[in-house]
C-alpha positions in Angstrom: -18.7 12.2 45.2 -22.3 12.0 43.3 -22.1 16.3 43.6 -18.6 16.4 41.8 -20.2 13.7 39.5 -23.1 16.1 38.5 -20.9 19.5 38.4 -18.6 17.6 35.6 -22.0 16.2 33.7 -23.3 19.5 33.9 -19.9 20.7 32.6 -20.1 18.2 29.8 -23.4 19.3 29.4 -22.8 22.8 28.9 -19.9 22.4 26.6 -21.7 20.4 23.9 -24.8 23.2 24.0 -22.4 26.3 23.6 -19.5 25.3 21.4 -17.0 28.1 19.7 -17.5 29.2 16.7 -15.2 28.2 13.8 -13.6 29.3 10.6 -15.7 28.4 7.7 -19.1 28.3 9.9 -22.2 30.0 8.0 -25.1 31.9 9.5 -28.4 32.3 7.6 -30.2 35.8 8.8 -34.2 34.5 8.2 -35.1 37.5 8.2 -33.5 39.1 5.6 -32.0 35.4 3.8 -28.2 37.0 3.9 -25.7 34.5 4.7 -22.8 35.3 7.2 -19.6 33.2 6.6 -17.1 32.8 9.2 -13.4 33.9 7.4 -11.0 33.9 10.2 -10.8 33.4 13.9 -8.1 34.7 15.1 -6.3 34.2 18.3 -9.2 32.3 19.8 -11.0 35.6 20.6 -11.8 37.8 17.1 -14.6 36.7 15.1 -14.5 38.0 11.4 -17.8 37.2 9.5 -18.9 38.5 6.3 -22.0 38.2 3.6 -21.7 36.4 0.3 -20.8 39.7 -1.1 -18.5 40.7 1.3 -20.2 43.8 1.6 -21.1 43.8 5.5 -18.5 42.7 7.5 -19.3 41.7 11.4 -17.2 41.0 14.4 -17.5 39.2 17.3 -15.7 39.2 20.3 -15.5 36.4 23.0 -16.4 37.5 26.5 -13.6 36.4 29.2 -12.3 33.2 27.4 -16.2 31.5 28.0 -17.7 29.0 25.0 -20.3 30.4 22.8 -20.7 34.2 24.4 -20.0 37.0 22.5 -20.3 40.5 22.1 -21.1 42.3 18.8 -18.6 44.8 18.0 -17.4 47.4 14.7 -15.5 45.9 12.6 -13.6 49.6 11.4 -14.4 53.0 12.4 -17.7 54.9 11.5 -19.2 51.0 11.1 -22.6 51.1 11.6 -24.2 47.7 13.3 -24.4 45.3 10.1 -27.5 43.8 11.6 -30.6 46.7 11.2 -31.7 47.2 14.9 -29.2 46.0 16.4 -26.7 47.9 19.0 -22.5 47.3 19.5 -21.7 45.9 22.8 -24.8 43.4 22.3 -24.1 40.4 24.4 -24.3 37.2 21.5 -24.6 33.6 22.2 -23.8 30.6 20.1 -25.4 26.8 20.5 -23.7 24.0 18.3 -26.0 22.0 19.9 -29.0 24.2 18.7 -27.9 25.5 15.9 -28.2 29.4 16.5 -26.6 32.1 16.8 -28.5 34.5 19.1 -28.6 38.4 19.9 -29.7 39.7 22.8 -30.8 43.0 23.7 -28.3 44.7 27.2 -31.7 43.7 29.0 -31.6 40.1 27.7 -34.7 40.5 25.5 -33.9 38.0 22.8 -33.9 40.4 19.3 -32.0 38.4 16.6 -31.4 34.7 16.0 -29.4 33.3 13.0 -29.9 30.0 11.7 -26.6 27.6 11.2 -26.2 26.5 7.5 -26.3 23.3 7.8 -23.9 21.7 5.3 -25.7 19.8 2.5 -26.0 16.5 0.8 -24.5 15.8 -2.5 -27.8 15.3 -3.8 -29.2 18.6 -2.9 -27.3 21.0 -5.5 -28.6 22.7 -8.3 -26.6 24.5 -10.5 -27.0 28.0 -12.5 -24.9 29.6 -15.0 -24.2 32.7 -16.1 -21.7 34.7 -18.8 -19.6 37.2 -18.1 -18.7 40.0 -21.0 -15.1 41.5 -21.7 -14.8 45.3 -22.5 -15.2 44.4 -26.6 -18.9 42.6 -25.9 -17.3 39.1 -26.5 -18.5 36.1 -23.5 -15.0 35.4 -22.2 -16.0 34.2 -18.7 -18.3 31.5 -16.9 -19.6 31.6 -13.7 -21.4 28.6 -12.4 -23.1 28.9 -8.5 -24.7 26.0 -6.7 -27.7 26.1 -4.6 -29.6 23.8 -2.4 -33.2 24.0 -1.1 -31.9 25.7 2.1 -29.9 28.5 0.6 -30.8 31.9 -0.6 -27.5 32.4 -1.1 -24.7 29.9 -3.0 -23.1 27.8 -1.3 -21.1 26.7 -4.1 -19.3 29.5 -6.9 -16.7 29.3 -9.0 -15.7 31.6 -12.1 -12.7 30.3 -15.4 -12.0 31.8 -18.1 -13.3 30.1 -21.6 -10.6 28.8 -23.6 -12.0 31.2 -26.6 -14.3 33.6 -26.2 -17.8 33.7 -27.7 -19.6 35.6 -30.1 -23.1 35.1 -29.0 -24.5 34.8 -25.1 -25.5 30.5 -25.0 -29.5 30.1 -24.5 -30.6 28.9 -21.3 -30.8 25.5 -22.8 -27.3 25.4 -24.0 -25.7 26.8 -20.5 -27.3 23.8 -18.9 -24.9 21.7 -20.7 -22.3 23.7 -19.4 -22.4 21.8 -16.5 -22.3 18.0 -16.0 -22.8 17.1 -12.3 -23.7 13.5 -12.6 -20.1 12.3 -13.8 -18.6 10.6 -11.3 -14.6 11.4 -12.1 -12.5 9.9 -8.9 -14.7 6.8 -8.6 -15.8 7.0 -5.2 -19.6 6.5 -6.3 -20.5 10.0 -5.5 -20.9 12.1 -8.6 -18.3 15.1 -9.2 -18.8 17.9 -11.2 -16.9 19.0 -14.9 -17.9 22.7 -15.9 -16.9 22.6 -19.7 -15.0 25.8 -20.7 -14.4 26.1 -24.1 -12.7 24.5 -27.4 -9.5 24.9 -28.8 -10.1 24.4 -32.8 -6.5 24.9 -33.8 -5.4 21.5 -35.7 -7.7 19.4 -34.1 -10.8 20.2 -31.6 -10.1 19.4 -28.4 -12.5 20.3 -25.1 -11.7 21.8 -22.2 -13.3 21.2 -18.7 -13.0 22.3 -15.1 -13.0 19.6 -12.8 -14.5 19.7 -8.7 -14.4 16.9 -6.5 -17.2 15.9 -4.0 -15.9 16.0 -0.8 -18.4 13.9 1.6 -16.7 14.5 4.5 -16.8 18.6 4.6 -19.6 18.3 2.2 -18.2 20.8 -0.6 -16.7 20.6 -4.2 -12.4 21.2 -4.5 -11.5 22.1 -7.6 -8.8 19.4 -9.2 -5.6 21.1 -10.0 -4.9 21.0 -13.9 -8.0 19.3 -14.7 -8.6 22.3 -17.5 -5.5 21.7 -19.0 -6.7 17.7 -19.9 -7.5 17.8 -23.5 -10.7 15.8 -24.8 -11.3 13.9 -21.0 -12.7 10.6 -21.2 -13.9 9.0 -17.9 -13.8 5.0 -17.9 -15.4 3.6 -15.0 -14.6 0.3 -15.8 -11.1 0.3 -15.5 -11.3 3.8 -13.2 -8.6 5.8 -15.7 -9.1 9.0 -17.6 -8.1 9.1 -20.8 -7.1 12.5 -23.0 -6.5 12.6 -26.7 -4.6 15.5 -28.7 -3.1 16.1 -32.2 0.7 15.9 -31.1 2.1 16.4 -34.8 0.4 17.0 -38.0 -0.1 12.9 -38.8 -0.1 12.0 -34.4 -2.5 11.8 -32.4 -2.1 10.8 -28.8 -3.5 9.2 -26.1 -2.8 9.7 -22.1 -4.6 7.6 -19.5 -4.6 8.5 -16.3 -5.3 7.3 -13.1 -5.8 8.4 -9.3 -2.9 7.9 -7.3 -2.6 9.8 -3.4 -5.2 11.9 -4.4 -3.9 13.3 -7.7 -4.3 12.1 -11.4 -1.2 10.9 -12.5 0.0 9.7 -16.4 0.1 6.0 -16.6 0.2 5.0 -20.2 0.4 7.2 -23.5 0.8 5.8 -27.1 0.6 7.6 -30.0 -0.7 6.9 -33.5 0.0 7.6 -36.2 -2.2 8.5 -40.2 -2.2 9.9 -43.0 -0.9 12.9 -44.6 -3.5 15.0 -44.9 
C-alpha cells in the first residue's frame, strides 16, 4: 500500500514539473531576446509557435501522448531549424513547474533553454508610440506597444486609424499624451488604458479615444468594443458612469451617460439642451 502510495505521489509529482504546453504560452530565447508565442495547439499533439513578427515559425510535436516531451520539427518544406544550431528531430522538454522550455542535443547534451514569459503586473507597462504614414505623406495611423522590464519584445500592440489625418509627425512630447494609462474606466481600481485617436472638428469638436481593459486575471488589455465611437468621454468615478457629449442639431447639444452593465457599457440616461442660434 505505502509503494502504490509513492508511485501515485511520484505521478503527481511528475505531472506538475512537466505540464503541456498551451495556446497563448510565450517563450523568451535569452540568447538572442526573440519571443516565441504559442498560436494554436492543435489536436493535442501540433505545436505552432511563432516570433513577434511572425517571421520564424516553429513546431513542436508531442512524443507518444507523454506531458512536456517534444520533438522539434519543420514547420513547411525547405524550413530550415528556426533556432541557429539547432537540428529537427531534437528531443524538447517543457517544465511549468520550472519555467523552461528546453532543447536537447540526440545525445542529451542540454543546447538551448527558453525562458517562460511570465505574464506581468499591471504596474509594470510602459507604453511607446509611434505614427504610421499613408502613400500622400499624411500621419493617418497610430500604433502604441507596451513593454515591461522583462520584455524585449511587446507584450502589448495595438494599431487604429486617426479620425483625421495629420499634417505634421507629433514630437515625442505630444505622443506621450497619446496615451493615458492611469484612467481607471470600468471601476475596478486597476487603471485601464484610452489611446486618443483623433478629433472630429465638423460643428463641434469632439475627441475620439480607444478604450483597453485591464484584465487581472489573464493579465492583458481587451479592447472595449465601440469605445472609439464615444464622442468627448468623460469618466465619473463618483457615480461610476461615462458620460459623452455631441452637437445633435445646430442649437442641441447632447449628453449620454453610461454605465457598465454584464460587462458592456450600456446608455442609461441622455438629455439634450438646447441654445442659441448661432
Amino acid at each position: 500500500m505505502r509503494s502504490l502510495l509513492t508511485i501515485l505521489t511520484l505521478c503527481c509529482c511528475l505531472q506538475l514539473y512537466a505540464q503541456d504546453i498551451k495556446e497563448g504560452d510565450r517563450f523568451l530565447d535569452n540568447e538572442t531576446g526573440v519571443t516565441f508565442t504559442v498560436r494554436e495547439v492543435r489536436m493535442d499533439k501540433y505545436v505552432y509557435m511563432t516570433d513577434d513578427s511572425e517571421d520564424n515559425l516553429m513546431t513542436l510535436v508531442k512524443v507518444n501522448g507523454q506531458e512536456g516531451e517534444y520533438t522539434l520539427e519543420p514547420s513547411r518544406q525547405a524550413d530550415d531549424p528556426p533556432i541557429a544550431g539547432a537540428e529537427f528531430g531534437w528531443p524538447v522538454k517543457y517544465s511549468a513547474d520550472k519555467g523552461t522550455l528546453e532543447f536537447y542535443t540526440p545525445h542529451g547534451k542540454q543546447h538551448y533553454i527558453f525562458e517562460t514569459v511570465k505574464a506581468a503586473a499591471r504596474e509594470d507597462y510602459r507604453f511607446n508610440v509611434s505614427f504610421g504614414t499613408d502613400s500622400e505623406g499624411y500621419i493617418g495611423r497610430i500604433i502604441v506597444k507596451g513593454y515591461t522590464s522583462q520584455s524585449v519584445s511587446p507584450i502589448f500592440e495595438c494599431e487604429h486609424e486617426l479620425v483625421e489625418r495629420l499634417a505634421e509627425m507629433p514630437s515625442p512630447d505630444e505622443a506621450a499624451n497619446y496615451v493615458d494609462d492611469v484612467t481607471d474606466i470600468n471601476f475596478d481600481g486597476i487603471p485601464d488604458l484610452q489611446i486618443y485617436i483623433g478629433l472630429n472638428a465638423v460643428g463641434r469638436v469632439s475627441e475620439f479615444f480607444a478604450g483597453y481593459l485591464w484584465d487581472d486575471k489573464d493579465k492583458c488589455f481587451a479592447m472595449v468594443p465601440g469605445y472609439d465611437e464615444i464622442s468627448n468621454p468623460v469618466v465619473h468615478p463618483d457615480t461610476k458612469t461615462i458620460t459623452s457629449t455631441a452637437r445633435t442639431d445646430i442649437v442641441e447639444i447632447t449628453t449620454w451617460t453610461l454605465a457598465w452593465e454584464g460587462g458592456h457599457l450600456e446608455i442609461i440616461d441622455e438629455t439634450t439642451d438646447t441654445f442659441g442660434d448661432e
